[in-house]
C-alpha positions in Angstrom: 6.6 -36.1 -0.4 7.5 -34.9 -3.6 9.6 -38.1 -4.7 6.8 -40.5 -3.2 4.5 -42.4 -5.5 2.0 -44.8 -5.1 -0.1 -46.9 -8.1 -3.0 -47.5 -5.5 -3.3 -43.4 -4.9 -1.9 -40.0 -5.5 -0.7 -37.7 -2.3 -1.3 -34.2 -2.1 -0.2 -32.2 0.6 0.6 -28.7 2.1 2.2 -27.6 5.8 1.5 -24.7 7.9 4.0 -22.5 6.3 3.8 -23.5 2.9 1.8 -20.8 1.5 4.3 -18.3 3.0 7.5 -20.3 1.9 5.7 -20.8 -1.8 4.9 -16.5 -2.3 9.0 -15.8 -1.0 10.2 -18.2 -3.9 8.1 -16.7 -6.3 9.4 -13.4 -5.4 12.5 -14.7 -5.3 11.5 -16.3 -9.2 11.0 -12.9 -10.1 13.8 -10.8 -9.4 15.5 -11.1 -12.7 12.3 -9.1 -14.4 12.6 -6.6 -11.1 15.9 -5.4 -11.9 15.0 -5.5 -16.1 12.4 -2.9 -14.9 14.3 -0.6 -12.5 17.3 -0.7 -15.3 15.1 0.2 -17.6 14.0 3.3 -15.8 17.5 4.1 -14.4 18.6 3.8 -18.3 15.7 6.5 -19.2 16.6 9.2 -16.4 20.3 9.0 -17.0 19.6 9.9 -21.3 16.8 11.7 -20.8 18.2 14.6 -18.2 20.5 16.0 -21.0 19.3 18.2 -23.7 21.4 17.2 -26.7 22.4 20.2 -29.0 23.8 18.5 -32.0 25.7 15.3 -32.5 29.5 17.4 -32.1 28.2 18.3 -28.2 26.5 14.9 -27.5 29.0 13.9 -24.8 29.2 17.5 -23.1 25.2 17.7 -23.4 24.2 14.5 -22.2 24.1 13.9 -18.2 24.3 10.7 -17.5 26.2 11.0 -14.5 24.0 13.3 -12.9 21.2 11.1 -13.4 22.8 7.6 -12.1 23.7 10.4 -8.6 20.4 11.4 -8.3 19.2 7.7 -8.7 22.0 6.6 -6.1 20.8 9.4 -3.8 17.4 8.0 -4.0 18.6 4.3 -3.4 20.3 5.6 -0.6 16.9 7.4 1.3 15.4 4.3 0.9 18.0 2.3 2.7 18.8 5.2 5.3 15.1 4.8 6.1 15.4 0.8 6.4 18.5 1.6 8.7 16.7 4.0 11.3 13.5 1.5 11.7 15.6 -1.4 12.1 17.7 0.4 14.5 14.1 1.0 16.3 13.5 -2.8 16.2 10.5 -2.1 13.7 10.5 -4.9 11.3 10.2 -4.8 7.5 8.2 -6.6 5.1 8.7 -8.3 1.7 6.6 -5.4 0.3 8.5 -2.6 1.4 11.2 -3.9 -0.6 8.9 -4.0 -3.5 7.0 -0.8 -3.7 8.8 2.0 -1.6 11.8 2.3 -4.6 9.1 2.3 -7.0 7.4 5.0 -4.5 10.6 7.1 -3.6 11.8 7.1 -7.4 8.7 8.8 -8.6 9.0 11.3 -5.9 12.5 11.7 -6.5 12.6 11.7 -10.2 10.0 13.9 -10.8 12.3 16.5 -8.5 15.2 15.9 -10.3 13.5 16.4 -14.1 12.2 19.7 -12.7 15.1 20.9 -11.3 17.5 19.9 -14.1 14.8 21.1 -16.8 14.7 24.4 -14.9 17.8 25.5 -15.7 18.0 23.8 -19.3 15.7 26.7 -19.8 17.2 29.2 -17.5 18.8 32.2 -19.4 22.0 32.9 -17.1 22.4 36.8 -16.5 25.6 38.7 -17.5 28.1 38.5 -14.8 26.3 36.1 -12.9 27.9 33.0 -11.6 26.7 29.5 -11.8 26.1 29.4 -7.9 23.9 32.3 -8.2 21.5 31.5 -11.3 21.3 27.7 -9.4 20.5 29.7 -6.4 17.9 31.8 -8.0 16.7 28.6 -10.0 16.1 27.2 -6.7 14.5 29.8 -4.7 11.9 29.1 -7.6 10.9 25.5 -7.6 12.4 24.6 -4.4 9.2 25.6 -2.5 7.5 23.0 -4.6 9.5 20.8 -4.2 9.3 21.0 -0.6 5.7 21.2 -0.7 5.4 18.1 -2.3 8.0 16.4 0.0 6.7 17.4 3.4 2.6 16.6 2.4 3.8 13.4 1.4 5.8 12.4 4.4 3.2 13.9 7.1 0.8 12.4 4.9 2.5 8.6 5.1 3.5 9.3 8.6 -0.2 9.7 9.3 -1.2 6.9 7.6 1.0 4.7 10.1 -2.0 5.1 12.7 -3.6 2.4 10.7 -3.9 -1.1 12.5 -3.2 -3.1 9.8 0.9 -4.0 10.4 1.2 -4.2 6.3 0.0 -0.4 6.4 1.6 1.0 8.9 5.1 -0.2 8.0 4.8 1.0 4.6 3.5 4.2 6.0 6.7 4.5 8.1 8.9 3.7 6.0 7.3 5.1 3.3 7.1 8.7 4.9 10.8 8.6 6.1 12.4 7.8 2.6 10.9 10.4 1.1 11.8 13.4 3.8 15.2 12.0 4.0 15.1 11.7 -0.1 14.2 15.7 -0.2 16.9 16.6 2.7 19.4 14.4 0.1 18.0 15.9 -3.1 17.8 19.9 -1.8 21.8 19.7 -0.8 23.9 17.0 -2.0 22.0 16.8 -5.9 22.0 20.7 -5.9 25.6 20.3 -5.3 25.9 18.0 -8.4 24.1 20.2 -10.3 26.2 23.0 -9.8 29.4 21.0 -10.7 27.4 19.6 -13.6 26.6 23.0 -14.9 30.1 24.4 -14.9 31.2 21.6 -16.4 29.0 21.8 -19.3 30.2 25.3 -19.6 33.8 24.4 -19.7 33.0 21.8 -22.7 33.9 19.3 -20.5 33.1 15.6 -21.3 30.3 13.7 -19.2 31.6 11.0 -17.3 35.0 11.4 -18.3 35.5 14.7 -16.8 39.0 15.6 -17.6 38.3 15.4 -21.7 37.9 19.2 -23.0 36.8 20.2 -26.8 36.8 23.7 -28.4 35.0 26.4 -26.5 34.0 27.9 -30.1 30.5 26.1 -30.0 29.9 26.8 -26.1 26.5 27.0 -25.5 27.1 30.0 -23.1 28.4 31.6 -26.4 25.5 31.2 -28.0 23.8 32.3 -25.3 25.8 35.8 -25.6 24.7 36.0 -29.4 21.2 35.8 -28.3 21.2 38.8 -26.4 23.2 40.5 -28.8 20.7 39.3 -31.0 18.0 41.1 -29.4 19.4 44.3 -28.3 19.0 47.3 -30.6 22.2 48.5 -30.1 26.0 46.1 -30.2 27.7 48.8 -28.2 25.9 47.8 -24.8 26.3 49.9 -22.3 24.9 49.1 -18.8 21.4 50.9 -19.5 20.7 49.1 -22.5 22.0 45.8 -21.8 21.3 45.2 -17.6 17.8 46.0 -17.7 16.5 44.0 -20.9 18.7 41.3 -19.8 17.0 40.6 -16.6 13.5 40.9 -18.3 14.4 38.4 -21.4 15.5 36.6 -18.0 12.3 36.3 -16.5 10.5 35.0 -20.0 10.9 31.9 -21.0 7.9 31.5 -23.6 9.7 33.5 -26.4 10.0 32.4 -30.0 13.6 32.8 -30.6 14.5 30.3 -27.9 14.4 27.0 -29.0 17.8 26.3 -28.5 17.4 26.3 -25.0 13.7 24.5 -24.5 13.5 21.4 -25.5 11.8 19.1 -27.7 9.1 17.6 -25.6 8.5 21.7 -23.9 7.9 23.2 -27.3 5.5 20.1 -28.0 3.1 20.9 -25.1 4.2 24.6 -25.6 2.7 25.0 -29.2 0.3 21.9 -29.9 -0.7 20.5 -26.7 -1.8 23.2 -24.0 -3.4 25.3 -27.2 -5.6 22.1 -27.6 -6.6 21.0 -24.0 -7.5 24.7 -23.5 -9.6 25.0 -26.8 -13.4 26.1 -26.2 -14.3 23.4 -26.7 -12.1 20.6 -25.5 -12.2 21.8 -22.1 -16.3 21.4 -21.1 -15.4 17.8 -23.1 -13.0 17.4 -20.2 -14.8 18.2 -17.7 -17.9 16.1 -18.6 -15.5 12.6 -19.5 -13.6 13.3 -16.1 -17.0 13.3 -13.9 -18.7 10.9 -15.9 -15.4 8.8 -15.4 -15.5 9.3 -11.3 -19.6 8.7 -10.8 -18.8 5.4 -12.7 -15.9 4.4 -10.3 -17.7 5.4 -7.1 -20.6 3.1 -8.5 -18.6 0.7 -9.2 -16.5 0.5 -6.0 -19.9 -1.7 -3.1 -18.5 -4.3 -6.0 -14.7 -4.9 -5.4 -14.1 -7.7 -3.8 -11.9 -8.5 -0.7 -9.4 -11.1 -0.1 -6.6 -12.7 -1.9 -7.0 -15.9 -3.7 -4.3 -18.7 -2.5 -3.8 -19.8 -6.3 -2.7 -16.7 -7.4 0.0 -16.2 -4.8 1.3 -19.7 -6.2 3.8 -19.9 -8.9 2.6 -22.3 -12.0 4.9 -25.2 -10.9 4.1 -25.2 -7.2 2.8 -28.5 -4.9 0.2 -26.0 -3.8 -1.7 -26.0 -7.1 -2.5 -29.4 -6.8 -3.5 -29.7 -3.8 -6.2 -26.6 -3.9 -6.9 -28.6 -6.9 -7.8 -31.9 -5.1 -8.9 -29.9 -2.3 -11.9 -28.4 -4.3 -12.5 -32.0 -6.1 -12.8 -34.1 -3.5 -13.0 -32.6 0.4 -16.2 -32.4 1.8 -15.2 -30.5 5.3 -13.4 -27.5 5.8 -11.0 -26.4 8.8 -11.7 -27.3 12.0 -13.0 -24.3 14.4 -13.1 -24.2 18.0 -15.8 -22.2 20.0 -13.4 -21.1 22.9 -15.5 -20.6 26.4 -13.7 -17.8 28.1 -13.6 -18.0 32.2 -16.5 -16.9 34.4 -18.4 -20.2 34.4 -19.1 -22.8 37.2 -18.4 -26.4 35.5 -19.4 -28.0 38.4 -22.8 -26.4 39.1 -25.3 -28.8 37.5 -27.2 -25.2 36.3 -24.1 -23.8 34.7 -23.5 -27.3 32.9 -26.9 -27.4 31.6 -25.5 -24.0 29.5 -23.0 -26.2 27.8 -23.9 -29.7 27.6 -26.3 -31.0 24.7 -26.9 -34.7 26.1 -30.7 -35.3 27.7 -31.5 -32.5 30.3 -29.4 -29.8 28.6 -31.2 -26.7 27.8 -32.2 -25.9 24.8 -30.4 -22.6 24.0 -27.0 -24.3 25.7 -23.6 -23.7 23.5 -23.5 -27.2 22.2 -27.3 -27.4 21.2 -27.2 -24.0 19.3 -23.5 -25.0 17.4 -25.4 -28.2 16.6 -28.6 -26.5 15.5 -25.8 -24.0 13.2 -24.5 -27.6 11.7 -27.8 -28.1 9.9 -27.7 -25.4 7.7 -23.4 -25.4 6.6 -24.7 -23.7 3.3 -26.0 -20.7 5.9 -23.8 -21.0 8.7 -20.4 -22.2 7.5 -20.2 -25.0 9.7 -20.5 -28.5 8.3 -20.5 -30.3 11.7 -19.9 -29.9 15.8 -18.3 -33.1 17.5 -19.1 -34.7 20.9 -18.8 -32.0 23.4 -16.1 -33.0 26.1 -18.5 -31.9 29.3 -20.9 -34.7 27.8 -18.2 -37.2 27.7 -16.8 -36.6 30.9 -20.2 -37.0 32.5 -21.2 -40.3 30.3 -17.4 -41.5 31.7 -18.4 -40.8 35.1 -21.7 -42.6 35.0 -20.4 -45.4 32.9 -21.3 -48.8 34.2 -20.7 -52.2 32.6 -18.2 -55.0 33.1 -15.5 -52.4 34.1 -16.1 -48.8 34.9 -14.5 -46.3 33.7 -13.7 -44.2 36.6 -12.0 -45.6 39.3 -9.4 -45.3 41.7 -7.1 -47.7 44.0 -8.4 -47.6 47.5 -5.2 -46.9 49.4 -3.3 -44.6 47.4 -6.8 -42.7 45.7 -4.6 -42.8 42.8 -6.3 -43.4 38.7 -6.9 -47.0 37.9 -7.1 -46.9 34.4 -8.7 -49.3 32.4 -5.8 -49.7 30.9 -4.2 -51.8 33.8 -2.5 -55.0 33.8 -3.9 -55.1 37.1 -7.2 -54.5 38.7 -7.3 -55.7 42.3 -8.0 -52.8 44.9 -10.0 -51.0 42.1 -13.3 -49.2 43.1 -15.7 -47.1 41.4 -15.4 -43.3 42.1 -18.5 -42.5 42.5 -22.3 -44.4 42.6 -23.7 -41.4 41.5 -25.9 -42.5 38.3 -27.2 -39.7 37.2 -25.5 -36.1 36.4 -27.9 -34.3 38.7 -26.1 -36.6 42.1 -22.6 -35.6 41.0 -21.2 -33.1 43.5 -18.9 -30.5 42.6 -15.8 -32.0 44.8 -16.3 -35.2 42.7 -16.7 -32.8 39.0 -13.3 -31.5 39.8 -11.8 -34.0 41.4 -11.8 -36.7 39.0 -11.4 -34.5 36.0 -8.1 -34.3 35.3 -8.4 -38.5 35.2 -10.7 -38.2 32.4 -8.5 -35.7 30.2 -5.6 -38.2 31.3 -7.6 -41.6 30.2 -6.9 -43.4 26.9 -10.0 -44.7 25.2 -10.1 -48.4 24.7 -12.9 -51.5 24.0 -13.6 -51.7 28.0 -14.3 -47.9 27.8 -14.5 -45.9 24.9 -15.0 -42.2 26.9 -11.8 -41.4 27.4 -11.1 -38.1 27.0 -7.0 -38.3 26.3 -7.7 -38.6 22.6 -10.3 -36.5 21.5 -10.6 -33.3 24.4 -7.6 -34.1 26.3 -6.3 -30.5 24.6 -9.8 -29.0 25.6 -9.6 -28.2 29.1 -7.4 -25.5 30.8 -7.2 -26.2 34.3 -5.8 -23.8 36.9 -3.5 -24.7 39.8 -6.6 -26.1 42.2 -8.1 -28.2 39.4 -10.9 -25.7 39.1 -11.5 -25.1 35.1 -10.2 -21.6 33.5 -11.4 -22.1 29.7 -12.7 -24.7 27.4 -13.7 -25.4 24.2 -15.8 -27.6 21.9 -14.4 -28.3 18.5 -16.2 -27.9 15.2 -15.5 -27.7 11.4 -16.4 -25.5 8.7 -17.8 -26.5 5.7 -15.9 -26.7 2.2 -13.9 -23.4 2.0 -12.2 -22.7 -1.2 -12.1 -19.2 -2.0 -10.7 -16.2 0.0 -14.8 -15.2 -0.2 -15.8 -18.2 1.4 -13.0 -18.2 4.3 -14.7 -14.9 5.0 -18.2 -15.7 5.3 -17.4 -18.3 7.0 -15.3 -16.3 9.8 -17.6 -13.9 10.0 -20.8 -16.7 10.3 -18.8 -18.0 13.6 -18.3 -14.3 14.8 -21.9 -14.0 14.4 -22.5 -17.1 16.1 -21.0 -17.0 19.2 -21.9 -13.3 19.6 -25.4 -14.9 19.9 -24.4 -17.2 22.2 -22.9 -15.1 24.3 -26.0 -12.4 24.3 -27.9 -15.9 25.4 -25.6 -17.2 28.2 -25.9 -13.4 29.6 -29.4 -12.9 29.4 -29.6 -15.9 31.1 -27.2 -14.9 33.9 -24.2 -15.6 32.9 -21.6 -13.1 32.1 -19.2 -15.1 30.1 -17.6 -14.7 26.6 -18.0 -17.5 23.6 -15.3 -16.7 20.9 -14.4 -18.7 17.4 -11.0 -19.5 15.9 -9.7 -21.8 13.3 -6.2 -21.6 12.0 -6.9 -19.2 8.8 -8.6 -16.9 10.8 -5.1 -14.9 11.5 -4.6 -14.3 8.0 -8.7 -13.2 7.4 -9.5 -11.3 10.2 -7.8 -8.1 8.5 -11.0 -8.2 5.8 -13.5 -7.9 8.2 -12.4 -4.0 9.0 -10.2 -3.6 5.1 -12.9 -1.1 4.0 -12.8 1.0 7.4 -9.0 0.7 7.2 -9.0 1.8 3.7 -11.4 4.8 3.7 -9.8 6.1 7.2 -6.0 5.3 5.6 -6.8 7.5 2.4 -9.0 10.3 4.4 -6.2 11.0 6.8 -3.5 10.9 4.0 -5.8 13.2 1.7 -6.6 15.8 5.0 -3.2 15.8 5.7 -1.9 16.9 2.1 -5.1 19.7 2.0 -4.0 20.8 5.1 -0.1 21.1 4.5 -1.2 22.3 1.0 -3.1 25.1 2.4 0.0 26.1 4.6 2.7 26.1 1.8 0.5 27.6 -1.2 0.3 30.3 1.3 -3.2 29.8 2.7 -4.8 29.3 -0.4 -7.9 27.0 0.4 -9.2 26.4 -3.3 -5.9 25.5 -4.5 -5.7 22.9 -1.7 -9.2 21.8 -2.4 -8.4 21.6 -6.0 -5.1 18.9 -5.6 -6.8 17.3 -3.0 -10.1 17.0 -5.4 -7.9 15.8 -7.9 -6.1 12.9 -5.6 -9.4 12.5 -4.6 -11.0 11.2 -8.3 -7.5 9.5 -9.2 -7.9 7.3 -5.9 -11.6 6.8 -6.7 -11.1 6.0 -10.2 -8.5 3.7 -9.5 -10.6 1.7 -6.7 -13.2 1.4 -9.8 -10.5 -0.1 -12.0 -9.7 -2.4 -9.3 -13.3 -4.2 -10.5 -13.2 -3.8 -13.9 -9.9 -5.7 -14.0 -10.7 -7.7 -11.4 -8.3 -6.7 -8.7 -9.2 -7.8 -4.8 -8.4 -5.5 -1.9 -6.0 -6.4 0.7 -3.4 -5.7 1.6 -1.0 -5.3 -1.2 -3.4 -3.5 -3.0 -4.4 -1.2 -0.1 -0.7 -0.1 0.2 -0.4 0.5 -3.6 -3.7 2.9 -3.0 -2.0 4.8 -0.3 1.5 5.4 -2.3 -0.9 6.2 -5.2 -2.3 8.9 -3.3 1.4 10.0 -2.8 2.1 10.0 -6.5 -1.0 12.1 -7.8 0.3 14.5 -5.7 3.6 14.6 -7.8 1.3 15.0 -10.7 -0.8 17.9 -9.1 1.3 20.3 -6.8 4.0 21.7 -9.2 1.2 22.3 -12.2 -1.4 24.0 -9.3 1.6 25.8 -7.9 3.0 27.3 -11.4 -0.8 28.2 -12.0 -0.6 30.6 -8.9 2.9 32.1 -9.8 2.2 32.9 -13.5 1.7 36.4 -14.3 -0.6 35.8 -17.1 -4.1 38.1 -15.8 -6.5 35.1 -17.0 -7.0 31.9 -16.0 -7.0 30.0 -19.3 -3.2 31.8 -19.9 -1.9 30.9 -17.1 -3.2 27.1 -17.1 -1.9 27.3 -20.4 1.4 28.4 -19.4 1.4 26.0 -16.3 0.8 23.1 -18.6 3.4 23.7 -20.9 5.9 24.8 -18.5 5.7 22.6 -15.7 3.3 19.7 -17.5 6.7 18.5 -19.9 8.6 18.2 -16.5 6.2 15.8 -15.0 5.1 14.0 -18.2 9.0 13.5 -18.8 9.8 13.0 -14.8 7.4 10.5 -14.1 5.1 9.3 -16.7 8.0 8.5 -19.4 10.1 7.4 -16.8 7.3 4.9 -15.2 5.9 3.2 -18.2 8.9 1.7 -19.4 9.7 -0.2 -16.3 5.9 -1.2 -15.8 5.4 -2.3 -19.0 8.5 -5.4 -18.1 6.6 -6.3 -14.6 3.8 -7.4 -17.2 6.2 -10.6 -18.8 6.5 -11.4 -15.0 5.1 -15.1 -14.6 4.2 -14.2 -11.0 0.7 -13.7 -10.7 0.9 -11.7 -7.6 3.4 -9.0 -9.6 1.1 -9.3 -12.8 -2.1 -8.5 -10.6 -1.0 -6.1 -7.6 2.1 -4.6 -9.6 1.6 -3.9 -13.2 -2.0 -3.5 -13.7 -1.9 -1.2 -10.5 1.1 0.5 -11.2 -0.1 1.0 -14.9 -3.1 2.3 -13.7 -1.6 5.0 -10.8 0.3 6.1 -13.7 -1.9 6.2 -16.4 -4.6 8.1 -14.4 -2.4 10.2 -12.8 -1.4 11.6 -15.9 -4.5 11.6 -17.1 -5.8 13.6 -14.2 -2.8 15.8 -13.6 -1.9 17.0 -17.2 -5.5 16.9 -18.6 -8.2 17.7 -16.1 -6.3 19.7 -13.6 -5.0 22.3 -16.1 -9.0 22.4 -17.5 -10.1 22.7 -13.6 -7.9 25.2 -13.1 -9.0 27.3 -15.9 -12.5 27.4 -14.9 -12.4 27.7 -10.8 -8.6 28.2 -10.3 -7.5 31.4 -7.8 -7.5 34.4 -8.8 -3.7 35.9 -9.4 -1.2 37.4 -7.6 -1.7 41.1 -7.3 2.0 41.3 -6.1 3.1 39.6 -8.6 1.2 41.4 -11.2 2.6 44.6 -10.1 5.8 43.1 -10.2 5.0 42.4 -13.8 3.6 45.4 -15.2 6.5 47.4 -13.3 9.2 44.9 -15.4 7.3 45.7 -18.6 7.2 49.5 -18.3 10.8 48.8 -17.9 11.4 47.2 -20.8 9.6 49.7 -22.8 11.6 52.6 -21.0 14.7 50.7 -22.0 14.0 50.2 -25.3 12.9 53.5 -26.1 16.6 54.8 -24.5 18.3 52.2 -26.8 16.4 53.4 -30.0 
């Protein structure tokens, strides 16, 4: 069709699977600006895990092998997890493909920054070896990590209960790349890391392993001048050095350490936690942050469902054109069929009356109401109802004229169609004139003629052409289910398919209320052919509030466990996902953004990414020994707010930023201005109002851990006043 042309008129066309074949070559289209964006972020986490000292250590600091492992290790969870669920014959879907790495490396990447970062900072004791202080390291943010991991995965998991296929594949699939991500991340990349570390303390080249410069500038050296630095004394004995030592170890926010914290640290350190936690920032905060959610939750009755056909088309595509001409010149829509389930007598001259719309028929019948529906399409959705086949087959039994239409040979009581060459030994089937003298041995007897009989001029009710497709017939002629065929008016967009589907649903739930209350207990149901792909809208909302309510319960709940039974820190990161999910459901309407199912999986791995914003900050909050709140948001944000900004965020926005020179409408709308947008406001949230929240309402600290503090202080001072 594409090389046909015609001067007297112009063709447009389309085929069952055309939208579906037109979406996979666009993806396909697209690939090239895929891989530019995952490089991209690939190419950030391999430079940005080292910590560069000076130009003369570049090669030793940088670690760009450990970050193309920890990426590989991530590739890997999410093909492990694609192995096991097609080894359980549970498919996959083009989507999967599309969002879980985007999914798995944010979860993944944000462990691997705070894990990495965490020992950049990490003050290795005096005769301790590098298995120990990663050990130790560890034991410290391990339990966040795990916290994150195993809220996430029961969350996803739980999100599989959803009955929208899209959903619950994700979920799956989702859930298991990330446990298996952790389980790869918590022994095989810890196991890097502990090569990676000696190596750097052996001067030893990344990447090229077996290159070795001058251990005069080793870092572990200057490390050793530090403490020297700080003790009063340069003949340290054991006293004066051991306990000092392991204090300095356990403070990381002192001035003389710059050399080990690095760039982007001392900036939230020293300019930006001081400024979120001013006086008067913080109320600012709180008041933007609220007035932001309200306006989202207002905002949200107004996003609309569906997804247009056009913008799953690329530019050049046949499609276009024909949703062009489609709009410009149809005047009918779809055809739709009003299915009578079984439960009826056809035969019974009562029953009939139900159905039939010819003279006689009752008023409230099925044909009579669809045909009262057809004059109001603007209303109803349906433009027009065709000749219903019950009334045909009776008007072909009556029919009289030169030639009737029903008649059989006499001997072998066998069809003689109009059709014939011959007509000798011919007779009428019946001299029943009127519908009301047709027995029920006759109705089902001759029916299968009629759904058999091609029309012609002699008789023009056969019923081979237009119903010979709307009768099922059991084994003993009797009739199981029938239908009577319809069409919709004009449909163009994904709104109007809607309406209309749910116009007919409301149709035939009338009719059937009307065949019951007039005693019969049978079932009238509508379908047309775009009513597979639509019928997920009708319930979207209820999918999507009950998908993100069990995700958010499951990550208070697992919260509450892990944070040690802390209920207002659970309440607080599930608050949190809470407003991000919100806002970004409002944002879905300001940028015009329909919910389906693309976008309803982006809002359930969104939920999984706030958390990556959330837990590690909230959990930091509760292990700071700082005795009030605002100190030990502060110190939360600075410590553990540069790992996630750098982890995440930095490592995000590159790659999203390419997916928005995509020429695919579908990535443009559903993958970079959502993706932009679970970034952006996760950030936002996560290193802005959570910190601020915390401050104000956060738990109270640690008493443990406070007299764990106050006993390493008096310590100190015992220590120092030995050494002086």
């Amino acid at each position: 069709m594409k090389t046909y042309k015609s001067k007297w008129f112009n063709v447009k066309y389309r085929a069952e699977r055309s939208i579906e074949d037109e979406i996979e070559r666009e993806s396909k289209s697209d690939i090239k600006t895929v891989v530019i964006s995952y490089m991209i972020m690939f190419f950030y986490i391999a430079i940005a895990l080292g910590r560069v000292r000076n130009l003369k250590n570049i090669l030793i600091d940088m670690k760009v092998s450990l970050g193309i492992a920890g990426v590989i290790l991530v590739a890997l969870s999410v093909w492990a997890s694609i192995g096991i669920f097609s080894y359980m014959r549970i498919p996959t879907t083009l989507i999967i493909f599309e969002v879980i790495p985007f999914l798995v490396l944010a979860v993944g990447v944000d462990n691997i920054f705070i894990l990495t970062q965490s020992i950049q900072r990490d003050r290795r004791l005096i005769n301790e070896d590098v298995e120990s202080q990663i050990g130790r390291i560890v034991g410290r943010v391990g339990p966040a990590m795990l916290l994150t991991s195993v809220s996430e995965s029961i969350a996803f998991f739980l999100g599989a209960l959803t009955p929208m296929p899209a959903v619950r594949l994700f979920s799956l699939y989702a859930g298991m790349s990330v446990l298996i991500d952790f389980l790869l991340q918590i022994t095989i990349f810890i196991s890097l890391i502990t090569l990676d570390q000696k190596r750097t303390i052996q001067n030893r080249f990344d990447i090229f392993y077996c290159i070795k410069i001058s251990n005069k500038n080793n870092h572990e050296h200057n490390r050793w001048k530090w403490f020297k630095k700080n003790s009063k004394n340069n003949n340290i004995n054991s006293l004066e050095t051991t306990t000092p030592i392991t204090i300095e170890e356990n403070k990381i926010d002192d001035d003389n350490t710059h050399e080990i914290d690095g760039f982007l640290y001392r900036i939230f350190k020293y300019n930006y936690a001081p400024f979120i936690m001013n006086d008067y920032i913080r109320p600012l905060v709180i008041f933007i942050f609220f007035t932001w959610l309200a306006t989202s939750i207002a905002l949200i009755p107004y996003v609309k469902i569906g997804l247009e056909q056009n913008i799953t088309m690329a530019k050049d595509s046949y499609m276009i054109e024909y949703f062009s001409a489609l709009k410009q010149y149809l005047a009918v829509g779809p055809p739709v069929y009003f299915i009578i389930k079984p439960g009826i007598n056809y035969a019974n001259i009562t029953a009939s009356n139900m159905i039939c719309s010819s003279a006689g028929c009752s008023s409230q019948s099925i044909a009579n109401q669809l045909g009262i529906a057809s004059l109001y399409p603007a209303e109803t959705r349906i433009s027009q109802i065709g000749t219903t086949w019950l009334d045909d087959y009776y008007d072909w039994l009556r029919h009289r004229g030169s030639t009737p239409c029903c008649r059989l040979y006499e001997n072998t009581r066998e069809f003689c169609s109009t059709n014939s060459v011959s007509h000798k030994n011919c007779h009428v089937c019946t001299r029943s004139t009127t519908r009301e003298n047709i027995t029920q041995e006759e109705f089902q007897e001759y029916l299968p003629f009629f759904l058999k009989d091609n029309p012609n001029i002699k008789c023009a009710k056969g019923g081979h052409a237009a119903h010979g497709s709307s009768v099922n017939l059991y084994r003993n002629q009797s009739i199981e289910t029938s239908l009577i065929m319809g069409y919709h008016s004009l449909l163009i967009s994904s709104n109007d398919f809607i309406d209309a589907m749910q116009q007919a649903y409301s149709l035939t739930s009338n009719i059937t209320n009307t065949l019951k209350n007039s005693g019969y207990d049978i079932e009238v149901f509508p379908y047309s052919i775009f009513y597979v792909f639509y019928e997920q809208y009708l319930t979207i909302w209820h999918d999507a509030f009950m998908n993100l309510a069990i995700s958010a319960t499951a990550i208070f709940i697992v919260t509450f466990i892990l944070l040690g039974l802390d209920i207002i820190s659970a309440f607080i990161i599930t608050l949190t996902i809470a407003m991000i999910t919100c806002d970004m459901i409002g944002m879905m309407y300001l940028w015009n953004i329909e919910l389906n199912a693309i976008s309803l999986v982006n809002l359930v791995m969104s939920v999984g990414i706030s958390l990556e914003f959330c837990a590690h900050i909230c959990r930091d909050f509760l292990l700071s020994s700082h005795r009030s709140r605002l100190k030990r948001a502060e110190h939360a944000l600075a410590y553990m707010g540069s790992s996630v900004f750098s982890g995440i965020t930095l490592t995000k926005i590159g790659g999203i930023v390419v997916l928005g020179f995509s020429h695919s409408q579908l990535f443009h709308i559903f993958y970079f201005r959502m993706f932009i947008c679970i970034v952006s406001f996760g950030a936002a949230h996560g290193l802005i109002f959570l910190p601020v929240l915390l401050s104000y309402i956060g738990p109270s600290p640690n008493r443990i851990r406070m007299s764990r503090s106050e006993s390493i202080q008096l310590q100190k001072e015992i220590s120092l006043t030995v050494t002086s």
